[in-house]
N, C-alpha and C positions, 0 to 999 in steps of 0.2 A: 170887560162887560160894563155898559151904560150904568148907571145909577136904579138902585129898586126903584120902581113908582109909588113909593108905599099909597099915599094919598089913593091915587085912582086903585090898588089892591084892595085897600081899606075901603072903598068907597063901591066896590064891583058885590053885588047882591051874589053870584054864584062862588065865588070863593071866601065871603063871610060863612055862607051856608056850609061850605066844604068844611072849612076852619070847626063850626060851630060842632059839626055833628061830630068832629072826632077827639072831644072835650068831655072827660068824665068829671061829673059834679056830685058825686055821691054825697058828698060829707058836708055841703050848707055853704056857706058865703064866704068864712074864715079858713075853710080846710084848703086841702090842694085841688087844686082842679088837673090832674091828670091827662098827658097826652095820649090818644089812642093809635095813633098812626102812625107813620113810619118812625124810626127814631136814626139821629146820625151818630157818628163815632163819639160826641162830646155828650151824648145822652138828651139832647135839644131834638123836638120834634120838628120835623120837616115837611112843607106841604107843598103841593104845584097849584101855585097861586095865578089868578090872574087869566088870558085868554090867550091863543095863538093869535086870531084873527086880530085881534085889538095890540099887538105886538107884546103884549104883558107878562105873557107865560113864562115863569121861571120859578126853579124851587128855591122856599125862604123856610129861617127860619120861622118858626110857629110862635114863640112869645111875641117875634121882633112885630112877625105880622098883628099878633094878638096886642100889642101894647099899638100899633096903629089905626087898630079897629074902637079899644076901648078909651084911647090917651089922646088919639091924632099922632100925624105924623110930625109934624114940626121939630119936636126934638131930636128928630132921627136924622135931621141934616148936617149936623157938624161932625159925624164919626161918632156920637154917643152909644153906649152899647145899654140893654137892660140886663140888670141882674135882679137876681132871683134873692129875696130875702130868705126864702126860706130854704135854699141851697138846693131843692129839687130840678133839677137842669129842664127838666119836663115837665115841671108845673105851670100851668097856664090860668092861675088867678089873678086877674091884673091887682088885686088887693096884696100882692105877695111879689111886686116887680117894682122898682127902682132907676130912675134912668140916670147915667154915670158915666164915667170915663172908662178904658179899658185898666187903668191901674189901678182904680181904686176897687176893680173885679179881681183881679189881681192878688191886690193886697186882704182882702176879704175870706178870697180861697186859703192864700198860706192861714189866716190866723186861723180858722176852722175846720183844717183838712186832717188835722190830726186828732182832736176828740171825739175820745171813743166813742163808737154807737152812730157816731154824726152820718148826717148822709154823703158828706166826700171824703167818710173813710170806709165807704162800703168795698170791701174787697173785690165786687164786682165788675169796678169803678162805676161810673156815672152810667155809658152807654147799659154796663151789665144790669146796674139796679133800676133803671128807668124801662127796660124791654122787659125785665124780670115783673116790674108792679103792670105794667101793660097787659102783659100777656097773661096774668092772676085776675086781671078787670074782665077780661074779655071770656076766659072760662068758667068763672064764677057765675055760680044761680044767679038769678035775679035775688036781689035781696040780702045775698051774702059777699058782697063786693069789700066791705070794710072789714070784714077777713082774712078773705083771700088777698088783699094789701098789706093788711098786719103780719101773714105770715110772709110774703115777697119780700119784705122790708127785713122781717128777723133773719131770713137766709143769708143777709149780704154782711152778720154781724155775727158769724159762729161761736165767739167768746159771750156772747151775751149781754158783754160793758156795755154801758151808755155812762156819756160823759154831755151835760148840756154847755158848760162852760169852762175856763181853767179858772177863775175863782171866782 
C-alpha cells in the first residue's frame, strides 16, 4: 500500500468534518476527547478517510489522522508513531498526544500496564474499554455523558484499585 497522504487527508474539508463529528468533547480542553466511531482491535479509532475519486480513500487511524489535522503532517514521515499521554488508545485530544518512536510507545506501555485502576490494566483490554466508554457516550442522556463514562471506565476495574504511580 502507497504511503497515507496525510497532508491532502488533513487538508480535505469532507473527511476533517467526518473526523470532527465523531469526537466527543464533553469534559473541556484538558479532558479526553473520546472516539465515537468505529473502534479497531488495539482500541484506536478508525475512520475512511479521504475520497475514491481523488484516489485517497483508505481507513486510518483516527489520532494519526487527528494529529495531522491539529500538528501537520510533517512529522509523520519518518515512521513516527503518536502516543497518547494519557494511555487512552481512543482519546483524540491533541493536548494528550505525543509524537515518538515506536519504542519509546513501547517502553511507555510496559512501565504503566501494570498499575492498578490504570487504563492498560483494564481487564477489558484497550479495544474492550474504548467500545465500552463509546457505547456509555452514545446511550447516555444528553447531559449525563460524564457518568455514564465514570461508570464504563469502573467496569473494566472490578477490584476497585487504582494505583496512579509505583512511587
Amino acid at each position: 500500500m502507497p504511503l497515507v497522504p496525510w497532508e491532502r487527508l488533513a487538508a480535505d474539508a469532507e473527511t476533517v468534518a467526518r473526523y470532527e463529528a465523531k469526537v466527543h468533547r464533553g469534559g473541556g480542553p484538558d479532558a479526553h476527547h473520546w472516539w465515537l466511531g468505529a473502534i479497531s482491535d488495539s482500541g484506536h479509532g478508525k475512520l475512511r478517510a479521504g475520497s475514491r475519486a481523488a484516489g485517497t480513500s483508505r481507513v486510518v487511524s483516527a489520532h494519526v489522522l487527528g494529529w495531522a489535522i491539529h500538528h501537520g503532517a510533517a512529522a509523520l514521515r519518518n515512521g513516527a508513531v503518536i502516543r497518547h499521554t494519557c494511555d487512552e488508545s481512543s482519546c483524540q485530544n491533541p493536548r494528550h498526544w505525543l509524537i515518538g518512536e515506536r519504542l519509546q510507545n513501547v517502553v511507555d506501555y510496559a512501565a504503566r500496564s501494570r498499575l492498578a485502576g490504570h487504563a492498560l490494566a483494564d481487564v477489558r483490554g484497550a479495544a474492550g474499554r474504548a467500545v465500552a466508554v463509546r457505547d456509555a457516550i452514545l446511550a447516555a442522556e444528553t447531559g449525563h455523558e460524564a457518568a455514564a463514562i465514570t461508570a464504563a471506565i469502573a467496569a473494566g476495574h472490578p477490584s476497585g484499585a487504582h494505583q496512579d504511580a509505583l512511587w
